[in-house]
C-alpha positions as CSV (number, residue, x, y, z in Angstrom):
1,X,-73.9,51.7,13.2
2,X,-72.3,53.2,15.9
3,X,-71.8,50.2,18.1
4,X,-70.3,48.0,15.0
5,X,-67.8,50.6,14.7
6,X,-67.3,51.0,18.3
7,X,-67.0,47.1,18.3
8,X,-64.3,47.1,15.2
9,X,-62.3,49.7,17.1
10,X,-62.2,47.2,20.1
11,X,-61.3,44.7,18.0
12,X,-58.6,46.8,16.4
13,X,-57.3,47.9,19.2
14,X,-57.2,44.8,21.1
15,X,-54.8,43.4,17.6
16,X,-52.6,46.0,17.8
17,X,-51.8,45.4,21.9
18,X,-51.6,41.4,20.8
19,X,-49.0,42.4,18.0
20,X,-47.1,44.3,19.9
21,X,-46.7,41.5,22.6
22,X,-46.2,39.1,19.9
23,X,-42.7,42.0,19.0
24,X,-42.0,42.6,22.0
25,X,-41.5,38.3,23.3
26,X,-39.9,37.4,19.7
27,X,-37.1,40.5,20.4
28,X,-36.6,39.8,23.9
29,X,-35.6,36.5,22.8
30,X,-33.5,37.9,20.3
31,X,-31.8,40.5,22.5
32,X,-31.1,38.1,24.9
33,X,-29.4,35.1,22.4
34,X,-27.4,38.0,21.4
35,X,-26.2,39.4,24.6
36,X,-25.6,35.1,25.2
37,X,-23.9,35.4,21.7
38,X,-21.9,38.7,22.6
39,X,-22.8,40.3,19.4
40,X,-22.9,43.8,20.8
41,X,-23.7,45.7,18.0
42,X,-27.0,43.6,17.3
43,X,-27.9,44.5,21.4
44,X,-26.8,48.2,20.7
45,X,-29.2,48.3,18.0
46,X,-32.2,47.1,19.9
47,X,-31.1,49.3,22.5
48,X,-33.0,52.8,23.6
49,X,-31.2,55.4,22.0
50,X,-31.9,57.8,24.8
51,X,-29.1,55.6,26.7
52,X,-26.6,56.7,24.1
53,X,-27.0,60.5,26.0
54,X,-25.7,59.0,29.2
55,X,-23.0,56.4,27.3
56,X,-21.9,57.0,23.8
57,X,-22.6,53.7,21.6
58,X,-18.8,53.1,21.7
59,X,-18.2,53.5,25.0
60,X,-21.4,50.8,25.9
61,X,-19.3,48.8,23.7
62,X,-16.1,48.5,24.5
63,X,-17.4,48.0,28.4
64,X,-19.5,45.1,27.3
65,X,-16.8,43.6,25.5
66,X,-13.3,44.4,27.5
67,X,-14.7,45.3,30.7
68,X,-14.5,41.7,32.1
69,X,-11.5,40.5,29.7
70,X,-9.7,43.5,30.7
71,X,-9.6,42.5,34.8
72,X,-8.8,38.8,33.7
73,X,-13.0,37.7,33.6
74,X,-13.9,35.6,31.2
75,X,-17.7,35.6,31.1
76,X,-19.8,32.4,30.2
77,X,-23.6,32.4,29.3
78,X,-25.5,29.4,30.6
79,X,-28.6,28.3,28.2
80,X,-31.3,28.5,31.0
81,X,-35.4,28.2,30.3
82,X,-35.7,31.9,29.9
83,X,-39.2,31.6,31.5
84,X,-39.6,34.6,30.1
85,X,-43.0,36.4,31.5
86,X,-44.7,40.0,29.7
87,X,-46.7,42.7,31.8
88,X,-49.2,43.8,29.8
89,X,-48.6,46.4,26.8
90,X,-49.6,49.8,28.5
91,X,-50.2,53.0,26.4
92,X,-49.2,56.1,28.2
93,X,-49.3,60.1,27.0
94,X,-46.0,60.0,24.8
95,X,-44.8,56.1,25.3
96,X,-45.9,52.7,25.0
97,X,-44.2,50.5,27.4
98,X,-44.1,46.6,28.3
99,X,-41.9,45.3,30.9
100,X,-40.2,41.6,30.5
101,X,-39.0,39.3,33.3
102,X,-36.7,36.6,32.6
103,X,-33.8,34.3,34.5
104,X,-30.3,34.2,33.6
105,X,-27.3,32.4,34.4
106,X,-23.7,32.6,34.2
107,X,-20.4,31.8,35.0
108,X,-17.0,33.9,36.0
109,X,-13.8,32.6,35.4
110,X,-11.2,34.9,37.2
111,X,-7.4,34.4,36.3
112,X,-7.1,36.1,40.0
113,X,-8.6,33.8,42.5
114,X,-8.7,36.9,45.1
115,X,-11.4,38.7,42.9
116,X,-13.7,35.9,43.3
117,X,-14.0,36.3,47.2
118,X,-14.8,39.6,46.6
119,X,-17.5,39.5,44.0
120,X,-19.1,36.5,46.0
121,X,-19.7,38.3,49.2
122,X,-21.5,41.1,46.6
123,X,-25.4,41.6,47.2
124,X,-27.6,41.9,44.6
125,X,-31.2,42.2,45.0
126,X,-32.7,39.6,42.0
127,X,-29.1,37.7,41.9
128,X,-27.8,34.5,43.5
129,X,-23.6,34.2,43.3
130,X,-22.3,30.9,43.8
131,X,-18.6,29.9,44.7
132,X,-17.9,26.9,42.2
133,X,-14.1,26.8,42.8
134,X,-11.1,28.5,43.5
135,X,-11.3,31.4,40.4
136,X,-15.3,30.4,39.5
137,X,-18.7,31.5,40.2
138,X,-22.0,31.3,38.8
139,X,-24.0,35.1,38.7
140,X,-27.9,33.4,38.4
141,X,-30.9,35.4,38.8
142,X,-34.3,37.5,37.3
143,X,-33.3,40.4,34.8
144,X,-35.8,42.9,33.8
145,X,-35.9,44.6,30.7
146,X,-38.3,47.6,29.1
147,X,-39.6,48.0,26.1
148,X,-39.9,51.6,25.1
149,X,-42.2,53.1,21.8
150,X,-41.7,56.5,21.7
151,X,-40.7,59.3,19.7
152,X,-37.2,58.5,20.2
153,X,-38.0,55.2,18.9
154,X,-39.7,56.4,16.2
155,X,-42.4,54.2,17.2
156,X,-40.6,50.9,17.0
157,X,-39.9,48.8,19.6
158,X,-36.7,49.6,21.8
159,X,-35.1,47.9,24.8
160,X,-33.7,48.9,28.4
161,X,-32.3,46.9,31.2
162,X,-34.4,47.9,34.5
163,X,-32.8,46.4,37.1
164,X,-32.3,47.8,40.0
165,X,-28.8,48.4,39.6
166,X,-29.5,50.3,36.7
167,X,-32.0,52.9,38.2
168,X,-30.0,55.9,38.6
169,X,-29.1,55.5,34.8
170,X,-32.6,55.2,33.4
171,X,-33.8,58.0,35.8
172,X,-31.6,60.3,33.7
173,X,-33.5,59.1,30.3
174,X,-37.2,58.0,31.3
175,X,-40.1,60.2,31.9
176,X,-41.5,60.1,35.4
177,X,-44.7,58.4,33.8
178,X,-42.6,55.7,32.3
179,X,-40.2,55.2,35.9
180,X,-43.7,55.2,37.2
181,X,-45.4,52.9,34.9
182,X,-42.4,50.4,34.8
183,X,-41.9,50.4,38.8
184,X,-46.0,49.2,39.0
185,X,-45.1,46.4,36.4
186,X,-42.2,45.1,37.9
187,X,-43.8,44.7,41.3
188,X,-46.9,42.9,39.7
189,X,-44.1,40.9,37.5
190,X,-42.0,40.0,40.9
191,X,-45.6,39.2,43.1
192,X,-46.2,36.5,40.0
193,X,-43.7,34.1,40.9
């Protein structure tokens, strides 16, 4: 008896973790047609609320969508295979994490043509810029994102960029289990290649 229950809590267990992945690819596919989209409230809503301590939802807003307009950028999402890749679902003391890898690609129109020299000489670790003309370049390139289930999620799935230009930012919000935890899946995610 107590191996056929030890077995259906396997089993159980082993469901839940397939579920979750099952969640966790369908949203990252969703958060990332709507960033494509620019339908920022949709993104704030998937979002990790514990970001909202650091920047207010309005702030995150209004840089996402007048940031670039406002210095004369007009941003362009290119529909790329998202080649999206999952770690696996890992359970920790207070969280439940999973960290996506997936390309993007897209193009900056500059109504100031000296601007473009300047952001293609910028180095970014997991982004390629190409020049494509006088006030054009293409940012393309591996994003990360991290899903969070917590008790600030109230156990549903959230989402955080984790690149690495956003590490100072999520060292503010995440538990050092979860920096932890996300640093070892990204370096098995980037070894995959």
């Amino acid at each position: 008896m107590k191996k056929i229950l030890f077995c259906l809590l396997i089993l159980f267990a082993g469901g839940a973790v397939a579920q979750d992945a099952q969640i966790i690819k369908k949203d990252f596919e969703a958060i990332v047609a709507y960033t494509h989209q620019k339908n920022m409230d949709k993104v704030i809503d998937m979002t990790y609320p514990q970001i909202f301590k650091v920047m207010p939802k309005a702030q995150m807003k209004a840089m996402a969508n007048g940031a670039l307009d406002g210095m004369g950028i007009k941003t362009i999402f290119e529909e790329v295979p998202l080649m999206l890749k999952l770690s696996p679902v890992k359970k920790l003391k207070d969280a439940t994490v999973c960290l996506g890898k997936y390309n993007q690609s897209l193009v900056l129109e500059f109504k100031n043509p000296s601007l473009v020299d300047m952001m293609a000489k910028t180095k970014m670790k997991d982004t390629r810029i190409e020049k494509l003309g006088a006030n054009k370049l293409r940012m393309k390139g591996t994003q990360y994102l991290l899903a969070i289930k917590d008790k600030y999620t109230n156990n549903t799935w959230k989402y955080l960029r984790y690149d690495d230009e956003d590490a100072a930012t999520n060292g503010k919000i995440l538990s050092k289990e979860i920096i932890t935890v996300a640093t070892q899946l990204k370096t098995a995610l980037t070894n995959l290649n």
